[in-house]
GUMARLO-463057 format. One line per field, with one value per residue (C-alpha): residue number from 1; residue in one letter; chain; x, y, z. Coordinates in steps of 0.2 Angstrom, whole numbers, plus 5000, padded with zeros to 4 digits. Example, Ala and Ser with C-alpha at 12.3 -4.5 7.8 and 13.67 -1.06 7.14 Angstrom:
num [1 | 2]
residuo [A | S]
cadena [A | A]
px [5062 | 5068]
py [4978 | 4995]
pz [5039 | 5036]
//
This chain:
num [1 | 2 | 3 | 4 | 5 | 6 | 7 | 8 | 9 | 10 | 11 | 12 | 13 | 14 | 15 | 16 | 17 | 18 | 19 | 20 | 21 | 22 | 23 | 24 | 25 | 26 | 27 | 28 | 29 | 30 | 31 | 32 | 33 | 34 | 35 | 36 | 37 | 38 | 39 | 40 | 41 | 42 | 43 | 44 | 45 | 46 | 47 | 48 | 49 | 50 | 51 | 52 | 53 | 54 | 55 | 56 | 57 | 58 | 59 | 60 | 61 | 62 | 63 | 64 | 65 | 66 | 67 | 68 | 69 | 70 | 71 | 72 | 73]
residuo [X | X | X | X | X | X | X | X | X | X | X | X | X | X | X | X | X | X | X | X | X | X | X | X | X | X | X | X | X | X | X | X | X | X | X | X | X | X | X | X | X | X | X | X | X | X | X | X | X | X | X | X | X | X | X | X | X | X | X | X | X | X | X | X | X | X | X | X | X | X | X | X | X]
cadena [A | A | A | A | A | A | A | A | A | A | A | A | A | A | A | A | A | A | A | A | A | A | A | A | A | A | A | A | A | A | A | A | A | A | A | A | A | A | A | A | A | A | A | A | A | A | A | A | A | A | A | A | A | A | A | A | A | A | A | A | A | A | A | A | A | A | A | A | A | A | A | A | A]
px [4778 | 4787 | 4805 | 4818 | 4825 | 4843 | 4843 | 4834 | 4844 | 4840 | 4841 | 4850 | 4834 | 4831 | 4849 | 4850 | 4833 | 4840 | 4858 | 4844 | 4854 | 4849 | 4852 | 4865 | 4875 | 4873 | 4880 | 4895 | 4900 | 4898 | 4910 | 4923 | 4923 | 4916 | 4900 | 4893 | 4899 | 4887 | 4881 | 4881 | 4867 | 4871 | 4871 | 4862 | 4869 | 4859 | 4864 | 4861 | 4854 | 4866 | 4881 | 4874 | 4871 | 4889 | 4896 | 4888 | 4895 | 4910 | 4910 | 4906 | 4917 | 4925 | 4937 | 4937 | 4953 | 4962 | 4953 | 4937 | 4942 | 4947 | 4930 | 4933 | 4922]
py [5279 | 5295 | 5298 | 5300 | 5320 | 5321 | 5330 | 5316 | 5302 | 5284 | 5267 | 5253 | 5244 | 5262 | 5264 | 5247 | 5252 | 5269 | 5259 | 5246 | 5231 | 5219 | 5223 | 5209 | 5218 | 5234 | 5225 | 5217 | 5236 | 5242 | 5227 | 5228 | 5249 | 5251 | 5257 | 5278 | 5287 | 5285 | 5290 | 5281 | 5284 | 5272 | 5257 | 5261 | 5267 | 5280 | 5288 | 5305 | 5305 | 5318 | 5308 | 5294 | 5302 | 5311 | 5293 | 5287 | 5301 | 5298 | 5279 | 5283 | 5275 | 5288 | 5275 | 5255 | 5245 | 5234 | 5220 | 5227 | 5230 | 5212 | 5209 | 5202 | 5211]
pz [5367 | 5370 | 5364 | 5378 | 5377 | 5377 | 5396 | 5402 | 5413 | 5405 | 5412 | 5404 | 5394 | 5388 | 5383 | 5374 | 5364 | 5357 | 5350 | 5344 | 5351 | 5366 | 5385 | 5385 | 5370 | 5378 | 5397 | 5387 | 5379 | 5395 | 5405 | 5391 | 5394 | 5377 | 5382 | 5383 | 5400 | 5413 | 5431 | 5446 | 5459 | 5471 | 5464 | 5450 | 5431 | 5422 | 5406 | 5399 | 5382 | 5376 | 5383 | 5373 | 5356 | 5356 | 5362 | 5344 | 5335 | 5340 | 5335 | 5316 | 5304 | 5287 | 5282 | 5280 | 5285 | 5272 | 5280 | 5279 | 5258 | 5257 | 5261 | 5277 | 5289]
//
């Protein structure tokens, strides 16, 4: 199997398989507004794979909050 190039426009299965959770988490992100930016064509939602990577870039974590110290993640 060939991995996807970031220029590429992805469908949602393909999506869920690069963020390695299941279609249905990836659906909920993307209900709530949580989810990477994506196209529409017609009725349809594709993602480009450099929209998808910056998107988990920009979700990475430096600092823990007090909860999280408490050991209450």
């Amino acid at each position: 199997m060939q991995l996807a190039t970031m220029d590429q426009l992805l469908d949602a299965p393909a999506v869920a398989k690069l963020l390695n959770v299941s279609r249905r988490t990836f659906e909920k992100l993307m209900a709530q507004g949580e989810g990477p930016p994506c196209l529409r064509i017609g009725r349809q939602r594709r993602w480009y794979g450099v929209d998808v990577e910056n998107w988990v870039k920009g979700r990475v974590v430096t600092h823990h909050t007090d909860r999280e110290k408490e050991g209450h993640t």
